[in-house]
BAFI-3210 file (N, C-alpha, C; in Angstrom, 3 decimals, decimal comma, padded with zeros to 6 digits):
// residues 108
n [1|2|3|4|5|6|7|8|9|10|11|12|13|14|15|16|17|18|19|20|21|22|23|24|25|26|27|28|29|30|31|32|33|34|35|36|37|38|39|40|41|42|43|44|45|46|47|48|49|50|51|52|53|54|55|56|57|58|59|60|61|62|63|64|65|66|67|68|69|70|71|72|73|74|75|76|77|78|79|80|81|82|83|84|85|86|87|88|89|90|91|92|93|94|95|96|97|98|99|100|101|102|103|104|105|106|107|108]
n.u [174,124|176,366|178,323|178,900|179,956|179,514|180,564|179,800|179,616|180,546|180,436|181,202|181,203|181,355|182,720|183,250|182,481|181,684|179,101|178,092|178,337|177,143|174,373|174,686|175,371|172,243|170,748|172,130|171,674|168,757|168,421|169,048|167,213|165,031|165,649|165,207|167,914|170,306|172,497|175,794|176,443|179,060|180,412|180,753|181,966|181,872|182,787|185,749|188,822|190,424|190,689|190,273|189,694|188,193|190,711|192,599|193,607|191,580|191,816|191,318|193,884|193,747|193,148|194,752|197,196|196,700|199,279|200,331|199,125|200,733|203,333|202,895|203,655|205,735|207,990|207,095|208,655|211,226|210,243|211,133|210,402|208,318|205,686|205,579|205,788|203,199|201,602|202,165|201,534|198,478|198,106|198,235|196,781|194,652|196,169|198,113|196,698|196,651|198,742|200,840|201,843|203,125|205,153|206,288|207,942|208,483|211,164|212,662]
n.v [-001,877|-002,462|-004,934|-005,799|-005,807|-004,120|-004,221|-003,649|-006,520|-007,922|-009,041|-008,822|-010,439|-009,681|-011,025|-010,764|-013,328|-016,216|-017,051|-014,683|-014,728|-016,142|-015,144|-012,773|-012,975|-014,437|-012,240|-010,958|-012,423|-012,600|-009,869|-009,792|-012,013|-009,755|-007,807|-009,376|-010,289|-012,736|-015,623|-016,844|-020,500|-021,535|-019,617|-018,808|-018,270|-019,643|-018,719|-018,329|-017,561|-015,689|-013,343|-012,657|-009,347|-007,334|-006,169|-006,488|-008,158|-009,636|-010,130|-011,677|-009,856|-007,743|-005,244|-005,968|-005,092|-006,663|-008,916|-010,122|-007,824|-006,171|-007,277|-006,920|-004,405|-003,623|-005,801|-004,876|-003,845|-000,999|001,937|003,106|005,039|007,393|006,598|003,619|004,759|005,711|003,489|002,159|003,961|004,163|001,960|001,745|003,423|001,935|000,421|001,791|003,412|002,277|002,912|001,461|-000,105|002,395|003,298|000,870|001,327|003,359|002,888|001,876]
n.w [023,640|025,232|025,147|022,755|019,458|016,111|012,274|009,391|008,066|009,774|013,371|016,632|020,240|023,621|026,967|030,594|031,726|031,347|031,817|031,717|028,768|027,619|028,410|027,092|024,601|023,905|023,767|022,153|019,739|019,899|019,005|016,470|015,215|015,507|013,679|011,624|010,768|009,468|009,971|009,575|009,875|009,547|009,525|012,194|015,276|018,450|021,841|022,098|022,767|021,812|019,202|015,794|014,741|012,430|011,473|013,933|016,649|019,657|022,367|026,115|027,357|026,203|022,993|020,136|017,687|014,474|013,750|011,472|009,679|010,729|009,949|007,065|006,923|007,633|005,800|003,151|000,052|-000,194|-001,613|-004,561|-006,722|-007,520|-008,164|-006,678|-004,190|-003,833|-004,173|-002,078|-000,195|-000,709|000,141|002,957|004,808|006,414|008,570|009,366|011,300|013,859|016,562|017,533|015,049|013,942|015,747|014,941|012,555|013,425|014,353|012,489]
ca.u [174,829|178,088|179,459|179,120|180,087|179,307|181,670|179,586|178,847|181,258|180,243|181,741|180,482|182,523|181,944|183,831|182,615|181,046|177,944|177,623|178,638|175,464|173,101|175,092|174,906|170,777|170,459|172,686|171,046|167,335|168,519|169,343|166,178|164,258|166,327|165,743|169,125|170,577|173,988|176,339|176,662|180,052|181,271|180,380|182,878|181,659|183,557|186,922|189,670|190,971|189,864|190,169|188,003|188,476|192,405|192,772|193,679|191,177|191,705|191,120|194,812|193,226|193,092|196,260|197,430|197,160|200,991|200,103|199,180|202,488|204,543|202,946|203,947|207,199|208,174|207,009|210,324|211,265|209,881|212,275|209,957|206,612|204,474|205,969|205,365|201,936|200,960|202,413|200,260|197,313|198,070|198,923|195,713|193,847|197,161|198,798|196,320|197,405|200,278|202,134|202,425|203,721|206,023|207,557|207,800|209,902|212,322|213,446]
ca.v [-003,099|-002,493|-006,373|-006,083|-004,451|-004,907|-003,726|-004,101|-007,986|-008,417|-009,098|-009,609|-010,512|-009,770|-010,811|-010,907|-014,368|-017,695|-017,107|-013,350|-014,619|-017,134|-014,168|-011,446|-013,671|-014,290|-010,867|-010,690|-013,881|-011,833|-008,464|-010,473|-012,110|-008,699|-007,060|-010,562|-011,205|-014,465|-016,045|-018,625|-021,294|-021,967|-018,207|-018,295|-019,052|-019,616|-019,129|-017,943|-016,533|-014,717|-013,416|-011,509|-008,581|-005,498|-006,116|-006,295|-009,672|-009,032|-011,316|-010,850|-008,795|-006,334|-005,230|-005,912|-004,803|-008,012|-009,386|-009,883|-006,446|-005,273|-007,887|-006,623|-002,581|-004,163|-006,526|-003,735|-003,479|000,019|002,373|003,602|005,362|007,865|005,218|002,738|005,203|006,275|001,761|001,652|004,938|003,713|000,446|001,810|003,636|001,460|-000,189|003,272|004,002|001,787|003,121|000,433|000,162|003,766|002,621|-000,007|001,939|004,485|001,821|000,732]
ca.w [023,980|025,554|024,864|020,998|018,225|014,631|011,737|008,055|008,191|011,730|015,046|017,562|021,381|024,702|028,132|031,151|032,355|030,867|032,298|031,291|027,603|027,380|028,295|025,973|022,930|023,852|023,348|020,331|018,710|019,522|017,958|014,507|014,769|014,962|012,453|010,579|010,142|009,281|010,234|008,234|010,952|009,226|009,644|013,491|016,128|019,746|023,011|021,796|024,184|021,109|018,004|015,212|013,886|011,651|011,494|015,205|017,521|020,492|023,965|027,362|027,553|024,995|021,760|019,799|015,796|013,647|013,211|009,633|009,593|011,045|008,398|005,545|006,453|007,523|004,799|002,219|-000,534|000,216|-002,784|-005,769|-007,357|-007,402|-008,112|-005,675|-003,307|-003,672|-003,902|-000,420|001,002|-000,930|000,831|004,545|006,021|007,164|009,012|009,972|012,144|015,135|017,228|017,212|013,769|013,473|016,296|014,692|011,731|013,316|014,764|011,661]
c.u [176,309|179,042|179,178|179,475|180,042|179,888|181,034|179,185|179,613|180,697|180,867|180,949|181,808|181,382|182,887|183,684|181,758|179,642|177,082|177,532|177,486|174,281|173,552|174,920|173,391|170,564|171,127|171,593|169,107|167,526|168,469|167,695|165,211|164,632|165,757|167,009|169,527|171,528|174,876|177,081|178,401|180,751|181,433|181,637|182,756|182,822|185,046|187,006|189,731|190,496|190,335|189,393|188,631|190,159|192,878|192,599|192,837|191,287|191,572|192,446|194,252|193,020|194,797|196,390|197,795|198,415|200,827|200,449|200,657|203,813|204,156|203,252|205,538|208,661|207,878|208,130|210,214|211,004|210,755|211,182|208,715|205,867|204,284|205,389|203,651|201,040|201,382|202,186|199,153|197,090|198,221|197,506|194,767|194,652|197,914|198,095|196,268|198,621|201,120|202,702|203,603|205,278|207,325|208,190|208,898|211,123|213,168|214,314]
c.v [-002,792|-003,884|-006,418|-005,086|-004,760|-003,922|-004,528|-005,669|-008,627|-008,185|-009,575|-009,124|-010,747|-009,797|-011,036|-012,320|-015,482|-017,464|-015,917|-013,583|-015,194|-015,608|-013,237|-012,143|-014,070|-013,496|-010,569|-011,214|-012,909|-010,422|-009,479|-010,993|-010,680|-008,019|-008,310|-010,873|-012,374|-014,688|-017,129|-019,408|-021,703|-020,902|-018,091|-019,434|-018,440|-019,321|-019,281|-017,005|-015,470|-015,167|-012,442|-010,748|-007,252|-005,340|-005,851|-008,002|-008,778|-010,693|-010,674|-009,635|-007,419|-006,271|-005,010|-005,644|-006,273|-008,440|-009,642|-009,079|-005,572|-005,834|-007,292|-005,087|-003,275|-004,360|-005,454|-003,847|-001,758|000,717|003,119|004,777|006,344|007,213|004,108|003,416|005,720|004,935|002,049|002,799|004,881|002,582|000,758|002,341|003,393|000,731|001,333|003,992|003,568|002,505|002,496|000,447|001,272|003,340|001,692|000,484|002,811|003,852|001,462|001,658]
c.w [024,131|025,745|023,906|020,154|017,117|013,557|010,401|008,399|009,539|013,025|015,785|019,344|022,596|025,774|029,351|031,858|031,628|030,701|031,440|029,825|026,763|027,516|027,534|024,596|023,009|023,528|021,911|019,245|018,575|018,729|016,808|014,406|014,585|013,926|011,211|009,204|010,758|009,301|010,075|009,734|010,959|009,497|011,358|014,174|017,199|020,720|022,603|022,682|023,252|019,612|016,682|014,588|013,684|011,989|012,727|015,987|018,936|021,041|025,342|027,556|026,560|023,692|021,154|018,333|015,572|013,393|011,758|009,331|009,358|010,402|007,629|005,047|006,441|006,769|003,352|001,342|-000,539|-001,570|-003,541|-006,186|-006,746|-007,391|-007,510|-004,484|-002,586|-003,890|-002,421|000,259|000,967|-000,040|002,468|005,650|006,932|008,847|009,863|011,288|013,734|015,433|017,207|016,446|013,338|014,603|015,758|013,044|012,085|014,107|014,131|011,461]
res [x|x|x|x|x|x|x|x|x|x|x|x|x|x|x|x|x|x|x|x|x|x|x|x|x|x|x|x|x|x|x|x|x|x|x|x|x|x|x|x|x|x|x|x|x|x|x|x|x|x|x|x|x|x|x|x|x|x|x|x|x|x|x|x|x|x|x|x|x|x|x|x|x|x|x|x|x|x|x|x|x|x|x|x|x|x|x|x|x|x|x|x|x|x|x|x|x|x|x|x|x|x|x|x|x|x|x|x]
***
């Protein structure tokens, strides 16, 4: 399935047109039933331009680094210490690994 991707309990469904998005989620919706998995009606959100998934804003322009994301390397208080330092590398890899990030990172 090259319009989905699933990430631990995340899915997400892409399609380039309305039409295509109704028959790519049929097919989604029948995988889960064969797998018999089950889906919290309250967790699910249809027919979004934009989205987020696995710390990433995805819309038709692309995939973009969460702005959260990129406040909370940001915003950081700069580390005094050994132990300051090694909370905010424990805290960075999952975030570090966008370009951007590293980008705005070496801006400052």
């Amino acid at each position: 399935m090259l319009f989905s991707l699933a990430y631990i309990d995340d899915t997400i469904c892409f399609s380039s047109s309305f039409e295509g998005h109704l028959a790519d989620l049929e097919v989604v919706f029948d995988r889960f039933r064969q797998a018999n998995l089950k889906w919290k009606a309250t967790k699910c959100k249809l027919f979004q331009t934009r989205c987020k998934f696995v710390g990433h804003c995805v819309s038709e322009d692309g995939i973009e680094v969460d702005p959260a994301k990129v406040a909370f390397v940001v915003n950081w208080p700069f580390p005094t210490t050994i132990t300051e330092l090694r909370g905010f590398l424990v805290s960075v890899p999952t975030i570090a690994r966008s370009a951007r990030v590293l980008l705005v990172l070496q801006n400052l």
